[in-house]
PQR file of N, CA, C, O and H, with PARSE charges and radii, in Angstrom:
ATOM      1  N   UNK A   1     -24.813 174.200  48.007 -0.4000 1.5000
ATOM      2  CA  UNK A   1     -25.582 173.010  48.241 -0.0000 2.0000
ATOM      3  C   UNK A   1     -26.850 173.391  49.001  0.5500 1.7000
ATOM      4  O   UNK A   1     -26.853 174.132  49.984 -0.5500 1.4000
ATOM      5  N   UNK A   2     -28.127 172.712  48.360 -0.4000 1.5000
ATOM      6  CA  UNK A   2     -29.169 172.933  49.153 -0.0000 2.0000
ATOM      7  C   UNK A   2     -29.891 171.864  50.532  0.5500 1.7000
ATOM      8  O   UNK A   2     -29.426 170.732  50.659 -0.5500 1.4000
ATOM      9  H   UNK A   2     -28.125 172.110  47.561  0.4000 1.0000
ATOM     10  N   UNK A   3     -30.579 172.156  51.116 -0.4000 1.5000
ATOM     11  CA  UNK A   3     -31.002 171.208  51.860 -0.0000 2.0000
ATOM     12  C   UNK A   3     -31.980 169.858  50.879  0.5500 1.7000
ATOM     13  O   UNK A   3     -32.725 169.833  49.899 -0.5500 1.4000
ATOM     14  H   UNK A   3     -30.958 173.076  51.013  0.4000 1.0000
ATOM     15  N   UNK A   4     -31.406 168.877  51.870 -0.4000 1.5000
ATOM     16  CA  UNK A   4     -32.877 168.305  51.153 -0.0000 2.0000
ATOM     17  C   UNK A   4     -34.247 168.762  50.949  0.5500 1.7000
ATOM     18  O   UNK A   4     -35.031 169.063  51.849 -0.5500 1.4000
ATOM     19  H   UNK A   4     -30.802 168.897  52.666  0.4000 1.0000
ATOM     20  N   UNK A   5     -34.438 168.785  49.889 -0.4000 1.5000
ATOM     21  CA  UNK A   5     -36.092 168.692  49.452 -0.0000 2.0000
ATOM     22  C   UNK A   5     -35.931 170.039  49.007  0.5500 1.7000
ATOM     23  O   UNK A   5     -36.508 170.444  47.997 -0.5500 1.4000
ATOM     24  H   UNK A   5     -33.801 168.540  49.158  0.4000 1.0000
ATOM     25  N   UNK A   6     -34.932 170.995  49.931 -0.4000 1.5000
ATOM     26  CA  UNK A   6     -35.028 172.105  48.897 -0.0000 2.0000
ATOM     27  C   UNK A   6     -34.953 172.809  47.438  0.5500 1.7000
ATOM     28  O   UNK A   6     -34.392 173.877  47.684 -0.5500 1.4000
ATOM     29  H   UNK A   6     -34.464 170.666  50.751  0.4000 1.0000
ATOM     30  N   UNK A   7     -35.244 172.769  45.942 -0.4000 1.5000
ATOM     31  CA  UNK A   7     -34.947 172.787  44.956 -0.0000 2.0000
ATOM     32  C   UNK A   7     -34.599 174.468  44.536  0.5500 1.7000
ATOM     33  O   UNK A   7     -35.393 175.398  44.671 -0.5500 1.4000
ATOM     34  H   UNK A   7     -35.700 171.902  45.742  0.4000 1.0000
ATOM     35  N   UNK A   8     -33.611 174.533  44.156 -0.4000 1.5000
ATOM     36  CA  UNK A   8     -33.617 175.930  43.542 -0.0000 2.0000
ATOM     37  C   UNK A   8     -34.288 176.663  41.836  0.5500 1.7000
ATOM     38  O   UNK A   8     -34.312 175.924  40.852 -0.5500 1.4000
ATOM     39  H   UNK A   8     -32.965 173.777  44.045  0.4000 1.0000
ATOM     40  N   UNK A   9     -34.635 177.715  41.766 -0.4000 1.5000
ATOM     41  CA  UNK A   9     -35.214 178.086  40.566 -0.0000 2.0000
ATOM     42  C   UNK A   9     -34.280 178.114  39.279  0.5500 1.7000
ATOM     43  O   UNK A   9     -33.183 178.653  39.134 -0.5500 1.4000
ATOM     44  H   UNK A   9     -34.615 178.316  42.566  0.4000 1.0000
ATOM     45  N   UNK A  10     -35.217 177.204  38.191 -0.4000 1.5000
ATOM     46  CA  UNK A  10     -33.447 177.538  37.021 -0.0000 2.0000
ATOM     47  C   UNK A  10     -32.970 178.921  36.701  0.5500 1.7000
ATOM     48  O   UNK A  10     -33.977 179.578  36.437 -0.5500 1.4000
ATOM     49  H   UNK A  10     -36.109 176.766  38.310  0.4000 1.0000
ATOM     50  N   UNK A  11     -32.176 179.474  36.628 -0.4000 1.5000
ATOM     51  CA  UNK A  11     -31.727 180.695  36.657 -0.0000 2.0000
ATOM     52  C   UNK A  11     -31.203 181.351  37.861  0.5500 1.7000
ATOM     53  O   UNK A  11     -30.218 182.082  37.767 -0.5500 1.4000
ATOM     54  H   UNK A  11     -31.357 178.940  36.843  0.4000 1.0000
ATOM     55  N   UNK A  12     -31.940 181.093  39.283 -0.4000 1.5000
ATOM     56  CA  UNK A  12     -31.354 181.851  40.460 -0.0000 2.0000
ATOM     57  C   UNK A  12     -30.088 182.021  40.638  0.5500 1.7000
ATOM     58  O   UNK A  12     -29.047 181.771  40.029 -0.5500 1.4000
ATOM     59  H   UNK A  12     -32.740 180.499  39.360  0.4000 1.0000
ATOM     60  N   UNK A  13     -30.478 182.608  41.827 -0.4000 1.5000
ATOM     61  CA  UNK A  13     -29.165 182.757  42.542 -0.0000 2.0000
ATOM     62  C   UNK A  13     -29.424 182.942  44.035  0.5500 1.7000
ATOM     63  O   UNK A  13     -30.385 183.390  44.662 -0.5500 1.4000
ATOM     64  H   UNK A  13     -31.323 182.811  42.322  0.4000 1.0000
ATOM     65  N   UNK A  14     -27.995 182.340  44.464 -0.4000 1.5000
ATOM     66  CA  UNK A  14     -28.131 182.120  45.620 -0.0000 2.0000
ATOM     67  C   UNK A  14     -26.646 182.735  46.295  0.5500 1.7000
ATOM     68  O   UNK A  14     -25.507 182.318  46.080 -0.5500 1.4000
ATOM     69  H   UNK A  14     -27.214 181.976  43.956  0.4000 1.0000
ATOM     70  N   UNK A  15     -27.227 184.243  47.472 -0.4000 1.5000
ATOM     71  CA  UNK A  15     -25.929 184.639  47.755 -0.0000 2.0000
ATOM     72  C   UNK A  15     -25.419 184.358  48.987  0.5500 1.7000
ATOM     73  O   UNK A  15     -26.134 184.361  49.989 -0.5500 1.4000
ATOM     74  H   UNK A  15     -28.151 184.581  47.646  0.4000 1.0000
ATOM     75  N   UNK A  16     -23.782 184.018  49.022 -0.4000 1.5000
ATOM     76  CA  UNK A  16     -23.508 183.586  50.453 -0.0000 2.0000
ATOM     77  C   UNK A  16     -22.569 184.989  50.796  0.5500 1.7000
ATOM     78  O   UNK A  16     -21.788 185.717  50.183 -0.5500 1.4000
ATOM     79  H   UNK A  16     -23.201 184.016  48.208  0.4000 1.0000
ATOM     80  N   UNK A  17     -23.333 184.858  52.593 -0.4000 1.5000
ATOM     81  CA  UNK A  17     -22.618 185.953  53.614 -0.0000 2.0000
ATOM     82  C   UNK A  17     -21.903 184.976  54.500  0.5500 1.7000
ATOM     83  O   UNK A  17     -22.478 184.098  55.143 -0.5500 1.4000
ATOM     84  H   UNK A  17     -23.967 184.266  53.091  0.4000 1.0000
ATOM     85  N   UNK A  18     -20.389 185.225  54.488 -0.4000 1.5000
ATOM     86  CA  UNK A  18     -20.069 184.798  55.341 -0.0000 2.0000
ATOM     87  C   UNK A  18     -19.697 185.604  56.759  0.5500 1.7000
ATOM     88  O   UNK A  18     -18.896 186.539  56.773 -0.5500 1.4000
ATOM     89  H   UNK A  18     -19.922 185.939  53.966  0.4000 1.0000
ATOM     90  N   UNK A  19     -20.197 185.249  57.620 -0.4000 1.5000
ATOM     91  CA  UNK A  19     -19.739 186.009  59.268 -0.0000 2.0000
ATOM     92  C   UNK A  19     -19.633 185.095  60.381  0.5500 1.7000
ATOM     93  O   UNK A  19     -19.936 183.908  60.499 -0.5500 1.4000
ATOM     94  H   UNK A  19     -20.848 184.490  57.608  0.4000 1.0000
ATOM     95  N   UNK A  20     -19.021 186.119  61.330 -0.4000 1.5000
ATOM     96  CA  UNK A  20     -18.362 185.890  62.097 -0.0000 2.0000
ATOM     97  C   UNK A  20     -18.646 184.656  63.428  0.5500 1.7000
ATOM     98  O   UNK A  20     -17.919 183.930  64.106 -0.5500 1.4000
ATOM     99  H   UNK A  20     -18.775 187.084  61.234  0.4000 1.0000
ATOM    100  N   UNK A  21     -20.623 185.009  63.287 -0.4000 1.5000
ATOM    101  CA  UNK A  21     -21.333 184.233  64.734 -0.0000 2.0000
ATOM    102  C   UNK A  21     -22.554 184.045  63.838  0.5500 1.7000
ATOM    103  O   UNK A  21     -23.413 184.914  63.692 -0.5500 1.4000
ATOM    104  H   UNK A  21     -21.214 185.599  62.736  0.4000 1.0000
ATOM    105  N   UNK A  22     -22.572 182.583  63.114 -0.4000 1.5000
ATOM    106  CA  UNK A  22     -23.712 182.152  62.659 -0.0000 2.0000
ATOM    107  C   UNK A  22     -25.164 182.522  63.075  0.5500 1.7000
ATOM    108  O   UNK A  22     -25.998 183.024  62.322 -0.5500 1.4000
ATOM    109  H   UNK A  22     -21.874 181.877  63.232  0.4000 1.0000
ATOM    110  N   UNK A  23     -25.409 182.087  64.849 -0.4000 1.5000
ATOM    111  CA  UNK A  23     -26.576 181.565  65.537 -0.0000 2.0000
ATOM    112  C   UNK A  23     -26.674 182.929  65.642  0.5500 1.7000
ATOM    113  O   UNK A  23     -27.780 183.326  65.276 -0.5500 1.4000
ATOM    114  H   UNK A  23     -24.731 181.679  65.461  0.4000 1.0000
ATOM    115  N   UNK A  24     -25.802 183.939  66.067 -0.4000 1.5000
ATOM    116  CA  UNK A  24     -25.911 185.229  66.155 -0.0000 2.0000
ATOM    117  C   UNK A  24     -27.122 185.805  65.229  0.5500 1.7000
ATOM    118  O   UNK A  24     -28.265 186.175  65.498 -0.5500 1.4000
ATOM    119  H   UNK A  24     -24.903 183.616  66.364  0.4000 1.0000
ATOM    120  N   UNK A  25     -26.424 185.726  64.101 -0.4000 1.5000
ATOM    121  CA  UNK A  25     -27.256 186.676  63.009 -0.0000 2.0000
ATOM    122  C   UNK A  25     -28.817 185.965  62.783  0.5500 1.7000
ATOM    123  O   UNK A  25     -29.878 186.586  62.831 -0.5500 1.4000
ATOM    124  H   UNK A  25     -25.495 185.425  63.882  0.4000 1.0000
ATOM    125  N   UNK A  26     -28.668 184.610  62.544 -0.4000 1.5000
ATOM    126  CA  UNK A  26     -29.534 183.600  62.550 -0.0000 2.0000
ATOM    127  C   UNK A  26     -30.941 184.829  63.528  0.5500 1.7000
ATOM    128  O   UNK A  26     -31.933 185.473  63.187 -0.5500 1.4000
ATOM    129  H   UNK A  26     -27.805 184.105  62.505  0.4000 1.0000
ATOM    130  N   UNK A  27     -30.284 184.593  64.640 -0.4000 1.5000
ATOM    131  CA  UNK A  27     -31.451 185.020  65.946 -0.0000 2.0000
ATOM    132  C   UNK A  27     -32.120 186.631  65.667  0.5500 1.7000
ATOM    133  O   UNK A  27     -33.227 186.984  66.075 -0.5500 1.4000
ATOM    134  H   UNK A  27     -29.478 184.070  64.916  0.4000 1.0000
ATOM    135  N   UNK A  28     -31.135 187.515  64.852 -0.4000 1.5000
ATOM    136  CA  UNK A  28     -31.511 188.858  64.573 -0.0000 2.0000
ATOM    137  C   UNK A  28     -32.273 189.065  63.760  0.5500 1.7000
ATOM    138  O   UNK A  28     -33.201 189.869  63.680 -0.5500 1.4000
ATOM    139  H   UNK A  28     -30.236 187.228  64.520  0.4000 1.0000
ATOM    140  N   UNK A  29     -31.690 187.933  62.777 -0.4000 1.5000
ATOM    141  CA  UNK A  29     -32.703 188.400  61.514 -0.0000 2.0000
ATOM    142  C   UNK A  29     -34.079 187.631  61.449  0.5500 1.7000
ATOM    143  O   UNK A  29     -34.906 187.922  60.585 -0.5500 1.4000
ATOM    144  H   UNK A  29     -30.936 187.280  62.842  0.4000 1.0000
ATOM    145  N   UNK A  30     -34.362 186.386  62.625 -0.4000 1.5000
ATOM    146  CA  UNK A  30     -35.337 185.895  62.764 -0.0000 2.0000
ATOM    147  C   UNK A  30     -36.403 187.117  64.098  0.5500 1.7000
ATOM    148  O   UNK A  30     -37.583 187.154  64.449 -0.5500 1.4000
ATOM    149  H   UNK A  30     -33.690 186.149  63.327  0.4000 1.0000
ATOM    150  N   UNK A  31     -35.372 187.780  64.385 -0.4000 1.5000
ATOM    151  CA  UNK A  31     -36.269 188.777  65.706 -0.0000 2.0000
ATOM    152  C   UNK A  31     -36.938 189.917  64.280  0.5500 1.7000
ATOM    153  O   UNK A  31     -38.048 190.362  64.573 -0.5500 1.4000
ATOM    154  H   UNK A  31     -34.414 187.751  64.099  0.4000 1.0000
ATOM    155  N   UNK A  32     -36.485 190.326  63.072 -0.4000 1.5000
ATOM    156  CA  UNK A  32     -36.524 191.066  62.156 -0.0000 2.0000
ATOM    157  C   UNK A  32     -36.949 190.763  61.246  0.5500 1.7000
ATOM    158  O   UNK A  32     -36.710 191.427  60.237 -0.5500 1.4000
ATOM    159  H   UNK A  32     -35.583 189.965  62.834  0.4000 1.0000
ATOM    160  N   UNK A  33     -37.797 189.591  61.183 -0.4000 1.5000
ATOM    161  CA  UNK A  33     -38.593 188.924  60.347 -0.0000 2.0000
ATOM    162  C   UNK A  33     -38.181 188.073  59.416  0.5500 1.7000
ATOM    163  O   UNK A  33     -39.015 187.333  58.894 -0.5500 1.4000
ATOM    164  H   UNK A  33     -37.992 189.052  62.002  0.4000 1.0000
ATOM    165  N   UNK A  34     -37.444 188.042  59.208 -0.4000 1.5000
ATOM    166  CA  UNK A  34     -36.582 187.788  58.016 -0.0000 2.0000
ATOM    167  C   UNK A  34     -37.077 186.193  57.972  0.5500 1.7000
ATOM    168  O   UNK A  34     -37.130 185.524  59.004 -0.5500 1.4000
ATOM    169  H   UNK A  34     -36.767 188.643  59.632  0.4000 1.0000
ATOM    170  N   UNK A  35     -37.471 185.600  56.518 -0.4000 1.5000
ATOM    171  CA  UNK A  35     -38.001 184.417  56.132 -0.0000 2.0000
ATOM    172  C   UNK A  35     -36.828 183.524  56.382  0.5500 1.7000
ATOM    173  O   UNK A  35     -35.829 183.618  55.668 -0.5500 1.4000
ATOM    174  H   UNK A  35     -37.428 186.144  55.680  0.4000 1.0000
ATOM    175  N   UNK A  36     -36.892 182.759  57.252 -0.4000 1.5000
ATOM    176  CA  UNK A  36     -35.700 181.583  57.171 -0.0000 2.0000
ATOM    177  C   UNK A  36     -35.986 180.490  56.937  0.5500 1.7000
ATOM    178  O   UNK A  36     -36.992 180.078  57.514 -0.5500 1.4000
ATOM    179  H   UNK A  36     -37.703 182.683  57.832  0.4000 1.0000
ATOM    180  N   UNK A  37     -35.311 179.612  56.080 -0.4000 1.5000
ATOM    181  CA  UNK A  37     -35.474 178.195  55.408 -0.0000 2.0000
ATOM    182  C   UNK A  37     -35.025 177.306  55.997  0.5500 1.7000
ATOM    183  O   UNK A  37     -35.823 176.369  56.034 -0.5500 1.4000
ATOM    184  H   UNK A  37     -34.494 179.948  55.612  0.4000 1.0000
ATOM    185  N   UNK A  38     -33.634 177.015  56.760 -0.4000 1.5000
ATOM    186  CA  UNK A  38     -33.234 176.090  57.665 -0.0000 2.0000
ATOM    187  C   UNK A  38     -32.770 177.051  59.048  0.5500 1.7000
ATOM    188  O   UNK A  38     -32.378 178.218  59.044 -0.5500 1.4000
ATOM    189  H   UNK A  38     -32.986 177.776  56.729  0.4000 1.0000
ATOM    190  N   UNK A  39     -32.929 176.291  60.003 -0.4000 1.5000
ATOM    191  CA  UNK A  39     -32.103 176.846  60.817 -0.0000 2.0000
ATOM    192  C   UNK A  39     -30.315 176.562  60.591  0.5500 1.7000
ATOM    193  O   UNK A  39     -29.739 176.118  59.598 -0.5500 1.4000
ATOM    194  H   UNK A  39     -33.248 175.344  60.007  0.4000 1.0000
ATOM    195  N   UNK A  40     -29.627 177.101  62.201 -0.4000 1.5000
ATOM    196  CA  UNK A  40     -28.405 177.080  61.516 -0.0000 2.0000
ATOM    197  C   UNK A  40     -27.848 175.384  61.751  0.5500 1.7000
ATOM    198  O   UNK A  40     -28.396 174.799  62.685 -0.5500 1.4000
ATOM    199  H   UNK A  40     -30.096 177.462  63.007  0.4000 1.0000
ATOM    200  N   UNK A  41     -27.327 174.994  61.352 -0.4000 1.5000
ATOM    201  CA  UNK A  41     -26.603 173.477  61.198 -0.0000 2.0000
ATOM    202  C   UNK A  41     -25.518 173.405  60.686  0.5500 1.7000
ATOM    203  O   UNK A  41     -25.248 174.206  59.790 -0.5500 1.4000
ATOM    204  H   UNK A  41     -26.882 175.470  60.594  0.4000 1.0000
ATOM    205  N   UNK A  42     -24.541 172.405  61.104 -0.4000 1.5000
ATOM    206  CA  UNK A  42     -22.899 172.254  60.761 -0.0000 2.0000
ATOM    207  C   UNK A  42     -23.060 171.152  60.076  0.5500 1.7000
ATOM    208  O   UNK A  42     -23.643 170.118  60.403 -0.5500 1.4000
ATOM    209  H   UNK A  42     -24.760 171.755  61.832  0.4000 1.0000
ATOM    210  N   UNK A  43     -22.250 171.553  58.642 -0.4000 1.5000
ATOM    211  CA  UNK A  43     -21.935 171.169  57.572 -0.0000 2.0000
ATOM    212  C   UNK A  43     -20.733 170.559  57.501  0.5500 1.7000
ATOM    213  O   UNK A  43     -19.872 170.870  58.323 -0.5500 1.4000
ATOM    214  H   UNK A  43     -21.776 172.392  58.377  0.4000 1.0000
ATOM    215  N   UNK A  44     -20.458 169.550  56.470 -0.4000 1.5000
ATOM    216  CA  UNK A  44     -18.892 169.333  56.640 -0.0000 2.0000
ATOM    217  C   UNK A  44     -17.959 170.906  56.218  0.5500 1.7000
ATOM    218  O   UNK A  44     -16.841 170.939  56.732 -0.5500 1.4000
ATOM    219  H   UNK A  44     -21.157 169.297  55.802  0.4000 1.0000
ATOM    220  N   UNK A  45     -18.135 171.479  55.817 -0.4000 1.5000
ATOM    221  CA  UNK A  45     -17.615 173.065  55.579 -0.0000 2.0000
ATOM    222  C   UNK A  45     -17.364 173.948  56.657  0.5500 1.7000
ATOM    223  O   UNK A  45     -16.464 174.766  56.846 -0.5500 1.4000
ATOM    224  H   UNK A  45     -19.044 171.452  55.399  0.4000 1.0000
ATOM    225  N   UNK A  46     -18.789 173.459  57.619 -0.4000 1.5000
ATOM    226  CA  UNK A  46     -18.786 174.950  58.904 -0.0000 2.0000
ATOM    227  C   UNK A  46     -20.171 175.027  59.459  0.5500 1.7000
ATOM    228  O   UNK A  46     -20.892 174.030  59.463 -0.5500 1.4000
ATOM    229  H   UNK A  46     -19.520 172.794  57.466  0.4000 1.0000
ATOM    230  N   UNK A  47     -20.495 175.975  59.843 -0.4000 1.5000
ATOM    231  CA  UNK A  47     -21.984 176.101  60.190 -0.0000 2.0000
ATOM    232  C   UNK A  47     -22.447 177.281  59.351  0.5500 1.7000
ATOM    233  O   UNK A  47     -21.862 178.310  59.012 -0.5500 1.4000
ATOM    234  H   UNK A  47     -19.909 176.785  59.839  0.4000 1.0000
ATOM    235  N   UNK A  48     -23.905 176.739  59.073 -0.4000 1.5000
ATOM    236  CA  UNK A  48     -24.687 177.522  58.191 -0.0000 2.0000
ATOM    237  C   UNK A  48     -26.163 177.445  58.046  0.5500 1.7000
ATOM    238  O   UNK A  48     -26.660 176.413  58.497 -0.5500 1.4000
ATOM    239  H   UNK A  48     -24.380 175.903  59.348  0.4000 1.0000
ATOM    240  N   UNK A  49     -26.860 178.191  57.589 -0.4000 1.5000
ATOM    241  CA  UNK A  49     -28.626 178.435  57.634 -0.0000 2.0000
ATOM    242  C   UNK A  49     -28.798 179.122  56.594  0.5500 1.7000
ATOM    243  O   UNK A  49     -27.892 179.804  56.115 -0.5500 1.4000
ATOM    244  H   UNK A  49     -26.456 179.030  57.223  0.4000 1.0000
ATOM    245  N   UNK A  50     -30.141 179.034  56.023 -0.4000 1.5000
ATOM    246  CA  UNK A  50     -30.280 179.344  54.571 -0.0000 2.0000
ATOM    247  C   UNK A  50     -31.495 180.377  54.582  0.5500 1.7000
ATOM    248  O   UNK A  50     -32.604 179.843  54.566 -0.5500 1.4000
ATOM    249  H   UNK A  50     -30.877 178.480  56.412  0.4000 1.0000
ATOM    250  N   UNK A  51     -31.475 181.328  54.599 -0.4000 1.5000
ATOM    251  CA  UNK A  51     -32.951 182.433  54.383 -0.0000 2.0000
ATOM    252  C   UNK A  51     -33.557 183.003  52.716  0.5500 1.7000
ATOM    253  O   UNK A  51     -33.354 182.446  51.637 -0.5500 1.4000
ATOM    254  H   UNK A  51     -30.574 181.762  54.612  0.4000 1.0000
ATOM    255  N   UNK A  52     -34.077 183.851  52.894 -0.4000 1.5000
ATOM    256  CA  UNK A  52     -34.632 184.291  51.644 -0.0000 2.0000
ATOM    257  C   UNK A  52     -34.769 185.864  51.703  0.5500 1.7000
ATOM    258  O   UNK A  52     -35.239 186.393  52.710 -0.5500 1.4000
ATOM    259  H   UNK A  52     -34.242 184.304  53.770  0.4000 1.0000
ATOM    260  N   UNK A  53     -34.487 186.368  50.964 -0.4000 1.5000
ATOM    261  CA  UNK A  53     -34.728 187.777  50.552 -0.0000 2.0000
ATOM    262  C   UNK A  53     -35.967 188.185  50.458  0.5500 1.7000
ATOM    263  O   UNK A  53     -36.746 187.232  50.450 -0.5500 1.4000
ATOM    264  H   UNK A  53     -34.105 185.938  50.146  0.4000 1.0000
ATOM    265  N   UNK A  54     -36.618 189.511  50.362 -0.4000 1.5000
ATOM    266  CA  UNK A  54     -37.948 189.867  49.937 -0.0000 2.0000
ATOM    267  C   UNK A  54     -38.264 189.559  48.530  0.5500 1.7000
ATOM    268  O   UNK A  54     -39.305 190.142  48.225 -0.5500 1.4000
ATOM    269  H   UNK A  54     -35.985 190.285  50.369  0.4000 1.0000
ATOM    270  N   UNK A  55     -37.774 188.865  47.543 -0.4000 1.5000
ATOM    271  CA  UNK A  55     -38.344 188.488  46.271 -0.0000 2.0000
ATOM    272  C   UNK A  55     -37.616 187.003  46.261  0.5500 1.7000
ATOM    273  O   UNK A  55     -37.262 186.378  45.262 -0.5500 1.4000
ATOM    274  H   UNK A  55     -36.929 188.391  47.791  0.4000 1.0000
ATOM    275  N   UNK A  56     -37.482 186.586  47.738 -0.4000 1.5000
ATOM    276  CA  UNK A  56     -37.458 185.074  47.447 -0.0000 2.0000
ATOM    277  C   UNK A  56     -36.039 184.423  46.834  0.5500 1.7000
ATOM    278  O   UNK A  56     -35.878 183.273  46.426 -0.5500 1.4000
ATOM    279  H   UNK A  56     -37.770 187.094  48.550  0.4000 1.0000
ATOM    280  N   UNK A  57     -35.397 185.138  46.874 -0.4000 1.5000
ATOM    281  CA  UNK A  57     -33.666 184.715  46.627 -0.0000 2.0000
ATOM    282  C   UNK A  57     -33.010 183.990  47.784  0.5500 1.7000
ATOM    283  O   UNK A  57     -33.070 184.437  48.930 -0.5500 1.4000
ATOM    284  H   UNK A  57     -35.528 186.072  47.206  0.4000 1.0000
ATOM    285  N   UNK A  58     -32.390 182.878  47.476 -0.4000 1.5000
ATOM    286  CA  UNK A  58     -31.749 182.272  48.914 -0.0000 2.0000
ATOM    287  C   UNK A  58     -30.579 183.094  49.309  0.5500 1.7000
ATOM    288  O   UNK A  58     -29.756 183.645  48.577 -0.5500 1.4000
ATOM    289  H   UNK A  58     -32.342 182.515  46.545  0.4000 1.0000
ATOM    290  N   UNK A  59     -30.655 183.074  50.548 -0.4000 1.5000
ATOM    291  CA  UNK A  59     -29.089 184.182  51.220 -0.0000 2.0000
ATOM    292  C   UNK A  59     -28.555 182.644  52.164  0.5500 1.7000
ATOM    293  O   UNK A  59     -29.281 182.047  52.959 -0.5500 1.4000
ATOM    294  H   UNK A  59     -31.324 182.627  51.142  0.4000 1.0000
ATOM    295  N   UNK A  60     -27.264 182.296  51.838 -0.4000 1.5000
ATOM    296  CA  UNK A  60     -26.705 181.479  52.673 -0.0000 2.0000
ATOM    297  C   UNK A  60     -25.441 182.354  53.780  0.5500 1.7000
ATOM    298  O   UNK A  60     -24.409 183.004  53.612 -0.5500 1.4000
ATOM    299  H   UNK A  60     -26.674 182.781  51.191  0.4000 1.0000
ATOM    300  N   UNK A  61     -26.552 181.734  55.301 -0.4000 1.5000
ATOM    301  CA  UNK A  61     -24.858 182.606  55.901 -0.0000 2.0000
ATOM    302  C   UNK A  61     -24.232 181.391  56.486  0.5500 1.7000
ATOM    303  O   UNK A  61     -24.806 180.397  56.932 -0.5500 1.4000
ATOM    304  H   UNK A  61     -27.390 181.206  55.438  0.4000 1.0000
ATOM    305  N   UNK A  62     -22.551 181.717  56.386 -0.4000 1.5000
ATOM    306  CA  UNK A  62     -21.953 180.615  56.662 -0.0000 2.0000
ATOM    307  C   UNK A  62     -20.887 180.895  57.613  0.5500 1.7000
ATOM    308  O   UNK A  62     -20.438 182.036  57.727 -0.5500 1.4000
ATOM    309  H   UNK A  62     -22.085 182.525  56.024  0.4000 1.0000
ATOM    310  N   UNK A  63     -20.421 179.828  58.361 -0.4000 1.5000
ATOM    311  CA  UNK A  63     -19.176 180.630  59.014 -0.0000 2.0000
ATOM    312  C   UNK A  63     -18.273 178.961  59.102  0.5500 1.7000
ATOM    313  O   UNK A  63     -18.508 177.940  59.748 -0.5500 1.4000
ATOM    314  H   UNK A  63     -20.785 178.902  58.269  0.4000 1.0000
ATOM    315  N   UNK A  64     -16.725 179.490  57.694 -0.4000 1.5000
ATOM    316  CA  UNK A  64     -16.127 177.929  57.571 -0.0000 2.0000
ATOM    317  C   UNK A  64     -15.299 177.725  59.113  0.5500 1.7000
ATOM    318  O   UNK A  64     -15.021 178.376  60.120 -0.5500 1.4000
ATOM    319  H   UNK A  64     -16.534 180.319  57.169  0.4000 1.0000
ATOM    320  N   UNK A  65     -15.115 176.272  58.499 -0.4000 1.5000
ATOM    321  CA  UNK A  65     -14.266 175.649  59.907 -0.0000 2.0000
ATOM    322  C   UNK A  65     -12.998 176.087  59.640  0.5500 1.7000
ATOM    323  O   UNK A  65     -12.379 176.275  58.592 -0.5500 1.4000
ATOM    324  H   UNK A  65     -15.341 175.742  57.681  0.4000 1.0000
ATOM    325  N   UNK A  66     -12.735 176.214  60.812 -0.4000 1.5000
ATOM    326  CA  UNK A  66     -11.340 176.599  61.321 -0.0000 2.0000
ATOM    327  C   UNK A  66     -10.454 175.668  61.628  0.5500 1.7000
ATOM    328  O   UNK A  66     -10.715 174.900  62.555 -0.5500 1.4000
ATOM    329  H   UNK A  66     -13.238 176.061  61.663  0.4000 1.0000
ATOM    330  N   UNK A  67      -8.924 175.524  60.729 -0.4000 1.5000
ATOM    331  CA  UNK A  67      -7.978 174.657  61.027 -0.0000 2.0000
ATOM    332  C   UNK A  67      -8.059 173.208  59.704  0.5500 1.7000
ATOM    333  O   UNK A  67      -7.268 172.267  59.770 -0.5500 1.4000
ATOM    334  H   UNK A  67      -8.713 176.148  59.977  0.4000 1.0000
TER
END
């Protein structure tokens, strides 16, 4: 699922990482440049944030709820 307003390309793809400390990685890969699209936010699923690769591919990292 994308954010609002976000539309994906026909054909893409979009890969999900799931780990351990969302805000964690969130903060590394924003110290490392890394293009990010949402920050991180809890979903009915878990918490998650949506970035982009160097040719513009969405990377979803997620971390589901527990219980």
């Amino acid at each position: 699922m994308l954010p609002p307003g976000l539309a994906g390309q026909p054909g893409g793809v979009e890969l999900g990482l799931e780990v351990a400390d969302v805000d964690a990685v969130f903060h590394k890969w924003k110290e490392k440049g890394v293009q990010t699209v949402t920050p991180p936010m809890d979903l009915p699923f878990g918490r998650t944030f949506v970035a982009r690769d160097p040719e513009g591919h969405l990377i979803r990292v997620y971390r589901m709820k527990q219980g």
